[in-house]
Structure formats: C-alpha cells, structure tokens
DOPAKOL-164787 format. One line per 5 residues: for each residue y, x, z of C-alpha. Coordinates in steps of 0.2 Angstrom, whole numbers, plus 5000, padded with zeros to 4 digits. Layout:
<tordos>
Y X Z  ...
</tordos>
This chain:
<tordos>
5611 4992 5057  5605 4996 5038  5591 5003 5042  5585 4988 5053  5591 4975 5041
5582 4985 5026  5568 4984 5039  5568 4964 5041  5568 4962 5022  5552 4971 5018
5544 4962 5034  5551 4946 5024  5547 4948 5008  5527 4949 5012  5527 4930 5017
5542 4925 5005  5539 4936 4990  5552 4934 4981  5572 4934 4989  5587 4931 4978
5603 4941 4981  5611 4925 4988  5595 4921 4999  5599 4938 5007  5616 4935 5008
5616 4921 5021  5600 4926 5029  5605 4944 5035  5624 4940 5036  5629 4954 5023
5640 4955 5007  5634 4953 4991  5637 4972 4987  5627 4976 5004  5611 4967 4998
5610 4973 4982  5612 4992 4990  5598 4989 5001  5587 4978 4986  5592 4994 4977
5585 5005 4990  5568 4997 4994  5565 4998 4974  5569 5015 4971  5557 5019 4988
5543 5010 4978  5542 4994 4992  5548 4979 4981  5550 4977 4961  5570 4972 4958
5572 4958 4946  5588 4949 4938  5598 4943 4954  5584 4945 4968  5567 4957 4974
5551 4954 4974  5537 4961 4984  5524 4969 4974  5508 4961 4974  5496 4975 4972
5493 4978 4989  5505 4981 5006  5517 4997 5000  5517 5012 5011  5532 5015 5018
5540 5032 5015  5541 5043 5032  5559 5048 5028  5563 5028 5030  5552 5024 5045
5559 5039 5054  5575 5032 5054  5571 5012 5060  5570 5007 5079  5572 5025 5084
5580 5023 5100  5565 5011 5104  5551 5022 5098  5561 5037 5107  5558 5027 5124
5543 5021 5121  5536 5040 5118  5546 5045 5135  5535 5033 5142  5518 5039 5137
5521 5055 5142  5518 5050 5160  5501 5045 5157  5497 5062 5147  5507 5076 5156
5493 5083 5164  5480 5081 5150  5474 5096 5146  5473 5093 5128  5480 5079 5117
5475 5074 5101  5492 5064 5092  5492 5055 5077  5506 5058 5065  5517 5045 5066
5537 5040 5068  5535 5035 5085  5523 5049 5090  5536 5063 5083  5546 5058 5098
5533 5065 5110  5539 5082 5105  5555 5080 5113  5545 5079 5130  5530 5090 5127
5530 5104 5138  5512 5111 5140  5493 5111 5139  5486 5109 5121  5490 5098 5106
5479 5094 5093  5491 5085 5077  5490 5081 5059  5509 5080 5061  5519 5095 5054
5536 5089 5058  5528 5088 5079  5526 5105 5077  5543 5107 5069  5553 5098 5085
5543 5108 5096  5547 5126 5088  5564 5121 5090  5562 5118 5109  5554 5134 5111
5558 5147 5100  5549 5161 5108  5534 5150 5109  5533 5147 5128  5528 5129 5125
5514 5120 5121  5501 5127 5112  5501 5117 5094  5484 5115 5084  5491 5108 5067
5474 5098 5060  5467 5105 5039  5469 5093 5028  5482 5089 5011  5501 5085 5016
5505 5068 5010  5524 5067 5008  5524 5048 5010  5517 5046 5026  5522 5064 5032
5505 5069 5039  5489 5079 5036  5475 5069 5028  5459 5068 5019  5440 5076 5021
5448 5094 5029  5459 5081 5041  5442 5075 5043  5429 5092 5042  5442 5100 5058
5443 5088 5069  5420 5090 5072  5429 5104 5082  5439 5096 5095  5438 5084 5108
5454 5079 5119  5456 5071 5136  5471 5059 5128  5474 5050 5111  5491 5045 5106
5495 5038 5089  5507 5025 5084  5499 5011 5070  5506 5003 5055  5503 4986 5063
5492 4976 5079  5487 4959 5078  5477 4949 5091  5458 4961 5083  5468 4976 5088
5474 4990 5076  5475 4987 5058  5484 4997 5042  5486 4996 5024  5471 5009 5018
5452 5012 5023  5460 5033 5025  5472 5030 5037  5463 5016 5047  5445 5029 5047
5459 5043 5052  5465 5036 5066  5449 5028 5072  5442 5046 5071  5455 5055 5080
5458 5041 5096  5438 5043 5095  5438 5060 5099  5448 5057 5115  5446 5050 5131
5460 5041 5136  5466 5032 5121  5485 5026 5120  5495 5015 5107  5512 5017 5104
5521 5000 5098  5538 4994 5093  5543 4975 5091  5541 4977 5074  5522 4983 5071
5519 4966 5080  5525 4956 5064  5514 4968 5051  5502 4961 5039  5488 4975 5033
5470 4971 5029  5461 4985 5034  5454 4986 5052  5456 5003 5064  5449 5001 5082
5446 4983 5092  5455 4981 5108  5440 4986 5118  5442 5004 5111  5462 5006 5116
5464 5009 5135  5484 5008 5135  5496 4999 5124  5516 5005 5126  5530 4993 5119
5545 4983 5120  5544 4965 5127  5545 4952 5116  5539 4935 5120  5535 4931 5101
5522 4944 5102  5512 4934 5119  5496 4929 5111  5494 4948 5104  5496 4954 5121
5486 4940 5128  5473 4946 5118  5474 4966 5122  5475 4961 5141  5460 4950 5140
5448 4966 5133  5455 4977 5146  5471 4986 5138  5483 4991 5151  5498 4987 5145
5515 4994 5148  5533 4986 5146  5548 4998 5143  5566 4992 5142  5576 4996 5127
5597 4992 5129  5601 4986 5113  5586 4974 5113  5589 4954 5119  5573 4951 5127
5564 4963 5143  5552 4963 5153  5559 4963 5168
</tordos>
C-alpha cells in the first residue's frame, strides 16, 4: 500500500507539480505523519525537491526512479504478467531480455535455452534456482553497472550485443503511449531499441501504471513490437486501440487485487 501510494504521487506530481502536505492528505487518504514519510522518501531518492509544507517535482527533466523502489511497486502484477510471457518464449532458443522490474520476474520461470541480459540481478534469481548450474545458460551483456536503474549500460552494452542475435526480445519500458515505447533518456530509449532489434519476436511487458508515464524520448513505434502483455484497464483503451491497430497482439492477464479485468 506505501509503495503504491508513494507510486501515485510521483505519477501526480508530473502534471501538478507542486502538492502541499494537506493536498496529500485528502487525496491519498493518509495521515499527516504518513505524507510527510513518503514526501520525505521521494526527496531523499532524488524524485521531488521538499519544500516548507509540501513537494515539488523537479523541473529539470523526468527523474529516474531508483531500481530498489521500482522493484518493490505493483509486484504481484508484474510477477504475473512475466508468468505470462513465458509462454510465448519457452521454446525460444535464445532470448535477449532487457533489464527491468517486471523482466526480473522471468527468472522465477526460466528453465532453459539461452539468455542474453544486461540484468545482473536475472542472473542473481536464477543462480539461486539452480545452484549446480543445471539451468539456463545466462550471457550477462558488457557494459558500466548503473546503480539506479540496476542494469548494464553504455558503448560496451552496446559493442557486445553486434555479437548476438535472439529469436525473442522481452523488455519492460518506463512508459507507452498511443506512438509506442517511450523513456526518459536517448541511452535507455537506443538500448532497448537495440536489444528488441536484435530479436525476432519482440514482446513488451506493461503494468497499469507505465500507461500513465510521461517521458519525451521515443524507443520503438508500434509497428516494431509484436506482443504487448498487461493488465486491463479501460482508462488505457486508446493506447491499446492504437498498438492493435499496427498489428500488436495484445494479451490481457488478471491480477486479484486489481478492480478492473479483462474477462
């Protein structure tokens, strides 16, 4: 519940800007003491700038949310929504995945062929699902660790991947929109452009909330994505109007906790 309501008030804060204590207060149904732990929280992270009795979103550009906090929102959604793609990549031979907090979870189902990653912590659930190494055989991508977003990046991400080419791409995004994929830096947009590029089928994973994201650097259009896997949400139809209409396949999957499915 923290971690979702610390979620809503960075999505908030880019169309609002600024948000007093007792703005937060009656908009998120919380205590005084609450708000100002998660205000708090979001500044010492580096997403907002604290100020006398409310937050403010920092105007130089969309922050970069810390992989230790993104882990921890919507995870049983992203947890299903990786069960899910495994179906349409089991019998790949080889799969290049993206680093990402919904992507991590396709090392809980992973059970063979080849994966190519820039994602150490991948590697990290799957050494702990087999410990003599009788699982799938892990390529971990060059390139310079960054501790924000968790992943391999840069021109060695770049330089190792001329080597490889996959027969399925899986990546989760920092945002979609009706275009297609989009983020908040030319690096990770030309990473994951480059790494669904170099596989034939390419799948996105998507929860609710990368539907609501506002980043202003374009990754791949819609006519490049083959499948899109997410939650139902009817406020996110003209998105999904859109992918449908440039030939996205795109799969619904049910999440308990969440009001709205597809079925």
């Amino acid at each position: 519940m923290k971690r979702d309501r610390i979620q809503q008030i960075l999505n908030d804060l880019q169309h609002l800007r600024v948000l007093s204590t007792a703005q937060a207060e009656e908009r998120y149904h919380a205590s005084k003491a609450t708000i100002r732990r998660n205000f708090n929280e979001l500044a010492a992270s580096g997403l907002a700038l604290r100020t006398h009795g409310g937050i403010r979103f920092l105007e130089q550009g969309v922050p970069s949310v810390p992989y230790g906090l993104r882990e921890e929102w919507n995870t049983e959604e992203k947890r299903i929504i990786a069960r899910e793609a495994v179906k349409y990549i089991r019998d790949s031979r080889s799969v290049m995945i993206y680093g990402g907090s919904t992507t991590e979870h396709l090392g809980l189902y992973l059970s063979q062929g080849r994966i190519v990653t820039n994602l150490p912590d991948l590697c990290r659930i799957l050494r702990m699902r087999f410990p003599t190494g009788d699982g799938p055989q892990v390529i971990l991508t060059g390139g310079e660790f960054n501790f924000r977003t968790g992943n391999l990046e840069g021109p060695a991400l770049r330089r190792s991947l001329e080597n490889y080419e996959c027969d399925a791409g899986v990546a989760s995004v920092y945002g979609v929109d009706e275009t297609g994929l989009i983020d908040i830096s030319d690096e990770c947009s030309e990473q994951i452009a480059l790494m669904l590029e170099k596989s034939s089928l390419r799948i996105i994973l998507a929860d609710h909330s990368k539907f609501k994201q506002k980043g202003f650097c374009r990754s791949l259009p819609w006519n490049k994505i083959h499948i899109l896997i997410t939650t139902f949400d009817p406020e996110n139809h003209a998105v999904i109007k859109s992918a449908q209409s440039q030939g996205v396949k795109v799969v619904f999957v049910s999440v308990p906790d969440r009001n709205h499915s597809p079925r």
